[in-house]
C-alpha positions in Angstrom: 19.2 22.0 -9.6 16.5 24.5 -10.6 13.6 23.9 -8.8 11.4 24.4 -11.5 13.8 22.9 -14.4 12.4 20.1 -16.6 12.4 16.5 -15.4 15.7 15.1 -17.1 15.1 13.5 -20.4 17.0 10.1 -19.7 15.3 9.0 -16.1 12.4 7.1 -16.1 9.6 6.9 -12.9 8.3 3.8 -11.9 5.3 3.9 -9.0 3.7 1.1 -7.6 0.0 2.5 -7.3 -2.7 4.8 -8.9 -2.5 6.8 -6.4 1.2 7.8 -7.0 1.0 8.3 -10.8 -2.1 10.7 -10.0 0.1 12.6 -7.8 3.1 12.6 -10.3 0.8 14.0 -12.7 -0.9 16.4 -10.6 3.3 18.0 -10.3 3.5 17.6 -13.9 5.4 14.3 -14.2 3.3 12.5 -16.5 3.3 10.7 -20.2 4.7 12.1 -22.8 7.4 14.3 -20.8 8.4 11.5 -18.2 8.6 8.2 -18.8 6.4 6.7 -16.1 6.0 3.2 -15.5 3.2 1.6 -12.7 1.5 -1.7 -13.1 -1.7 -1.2 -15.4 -3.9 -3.4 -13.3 -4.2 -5.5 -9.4 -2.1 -6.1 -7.1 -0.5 -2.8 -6.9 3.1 -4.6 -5.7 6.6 -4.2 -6.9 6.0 -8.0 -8.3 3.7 -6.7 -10.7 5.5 -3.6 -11.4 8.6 -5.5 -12.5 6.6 -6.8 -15.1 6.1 -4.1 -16.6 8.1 -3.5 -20.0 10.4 -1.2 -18.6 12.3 -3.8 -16.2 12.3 -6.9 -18.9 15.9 -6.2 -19.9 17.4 -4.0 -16.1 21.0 -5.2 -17.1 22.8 -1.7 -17.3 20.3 0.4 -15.4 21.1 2.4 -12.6 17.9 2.4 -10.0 17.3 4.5 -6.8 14.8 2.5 -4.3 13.5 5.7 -2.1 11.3 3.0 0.1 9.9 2.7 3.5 12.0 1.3 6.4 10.2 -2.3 6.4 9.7 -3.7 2.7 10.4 -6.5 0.5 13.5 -7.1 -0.9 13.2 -10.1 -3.2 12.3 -8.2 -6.2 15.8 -5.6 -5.6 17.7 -8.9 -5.1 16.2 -9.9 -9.3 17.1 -6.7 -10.5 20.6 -6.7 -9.0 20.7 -10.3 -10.1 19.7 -9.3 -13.6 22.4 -7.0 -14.0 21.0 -4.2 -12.7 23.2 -1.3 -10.6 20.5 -0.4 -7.6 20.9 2.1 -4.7 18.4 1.5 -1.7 17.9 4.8 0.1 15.2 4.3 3.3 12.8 8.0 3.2 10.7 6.9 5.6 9.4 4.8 8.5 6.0 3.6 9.4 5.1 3.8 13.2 2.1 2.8 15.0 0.0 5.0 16.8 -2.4 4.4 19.7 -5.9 5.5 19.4 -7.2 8.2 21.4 -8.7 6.9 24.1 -12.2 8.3 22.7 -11.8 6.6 19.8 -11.6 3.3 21.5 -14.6 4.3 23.8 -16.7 4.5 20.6 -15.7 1.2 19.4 -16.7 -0.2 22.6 -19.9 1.3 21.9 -20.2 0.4 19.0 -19.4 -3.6 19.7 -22.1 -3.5 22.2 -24.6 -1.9 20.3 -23.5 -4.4 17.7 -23.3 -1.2 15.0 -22.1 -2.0 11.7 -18.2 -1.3 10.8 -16.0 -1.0 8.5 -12.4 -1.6 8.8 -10.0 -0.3 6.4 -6.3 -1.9 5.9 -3.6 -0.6 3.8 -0.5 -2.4 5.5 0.2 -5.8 7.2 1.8 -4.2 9.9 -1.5 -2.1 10.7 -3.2 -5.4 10.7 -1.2 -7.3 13.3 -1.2 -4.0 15.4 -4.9 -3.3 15.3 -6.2 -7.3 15.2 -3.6 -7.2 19.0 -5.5 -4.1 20.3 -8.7 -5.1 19.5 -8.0 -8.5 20.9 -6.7 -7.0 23.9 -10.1 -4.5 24.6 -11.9 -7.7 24.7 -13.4 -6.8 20.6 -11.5 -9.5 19.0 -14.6 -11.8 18.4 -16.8 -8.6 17.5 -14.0 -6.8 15.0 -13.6 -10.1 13.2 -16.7 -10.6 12.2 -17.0 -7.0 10.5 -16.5 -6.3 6.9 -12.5 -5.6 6.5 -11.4 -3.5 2.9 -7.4 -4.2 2.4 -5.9 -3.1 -0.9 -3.5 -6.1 -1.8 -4.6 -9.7 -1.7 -1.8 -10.2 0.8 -3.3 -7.7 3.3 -6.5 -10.0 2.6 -5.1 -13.4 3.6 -3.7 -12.2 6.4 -6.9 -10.7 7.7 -8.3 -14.3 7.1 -5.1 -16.1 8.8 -6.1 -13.8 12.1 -10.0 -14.9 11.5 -11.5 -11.6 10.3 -14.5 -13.6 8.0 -15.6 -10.8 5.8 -12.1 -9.7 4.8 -12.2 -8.4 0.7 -10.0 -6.8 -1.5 -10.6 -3.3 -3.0 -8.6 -1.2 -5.6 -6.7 1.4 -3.9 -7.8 5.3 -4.3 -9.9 7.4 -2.7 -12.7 6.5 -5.5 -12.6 2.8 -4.9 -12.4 2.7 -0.9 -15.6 5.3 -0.4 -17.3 2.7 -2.8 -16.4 -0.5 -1.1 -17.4 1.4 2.2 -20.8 2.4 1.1 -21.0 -1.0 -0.4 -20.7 -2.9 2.6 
């Protein structure tokens, strides 16, 4: 179509996170021209989004999952169940990257000058990758016992299941995380 044509009347948006309404709005896809629909309040997971008024009768709706390669497919299984017609299409994959070795230097510096940290999560695959690295450089002990800022309660309990102690959850968005940064 037109790239500039109107968002079609009849298809609805539904977003997990603040983060992605603010960026639908920010192209113009926003209340009262789209239908938009996001979970009002924590956790920011499809869970909570299908309780949102728009899926609590799916029989007879068509849904497009554009997701990540790695994801949970419980809640596509309860719409398909429910009676609704849903297309998975994968847009993208997640893949770990090593830090520079610089960057690794100054955490080394860091553990032995016993600075304060922060760590930031935002997926449980980041978790398990960077819990295995810092374990492996000898930080383990050190990382662990540094404040850790995930943004799903999930992400949180499986910081604690690896023994980070100071693990909390914060509300996604840039707002929130340079908050809980300064905060801890």
């Amino acid at each position: 179509g037109e790239r500039n044509a109107p968002w079609p009347a009849a298809v609805g948006i539904a977003v997990i996170g603040p983060g992605s309404v603010q960026a639908l709005s920010e192209h113009g896809l926003s209340p009262p021209a789209v239908r938009v629909a996001s979970p009002a309040a924590p956790p920011y997971d499809a869970a909570a989004l299908m309780r949102e008024p728009a899926f609590a009768r799916p029989a007879g709706l068509r849904i497009l999952v554009a997701r990540g390669e790695k994801g949970r497919d419980d809640w596509i299984e309860g719409l398909r169940a429910a009676g609704a017609r849903v297309e998975v299409r994968t847009i993208y994959r997640a893949e770990p990257r090593d830090p520079s070795p610089e960057a690794l230097a100054a955490l080394e510096a860091w553990s032995r000058e016993a600075a304060p940290v922060v760590f930031v999560f935002s997926s449980g695959d980041g978790i398990a990758a960077a819990d295995d690295l810092l374990a492996a450089r000898g930080l383990g002990a050190w990382a662990r016992g540094q404040p850790a800022l995930a943004v799903h309660p999930r992400q949180a309990d499986a910081l604690a299941a690896r023994g980070w102690r100071r693990a909390r959850v914060i509300e996604p968005g840039e707002r929130p995380l340079v908050d809980a940064i300064e905060s801890a």
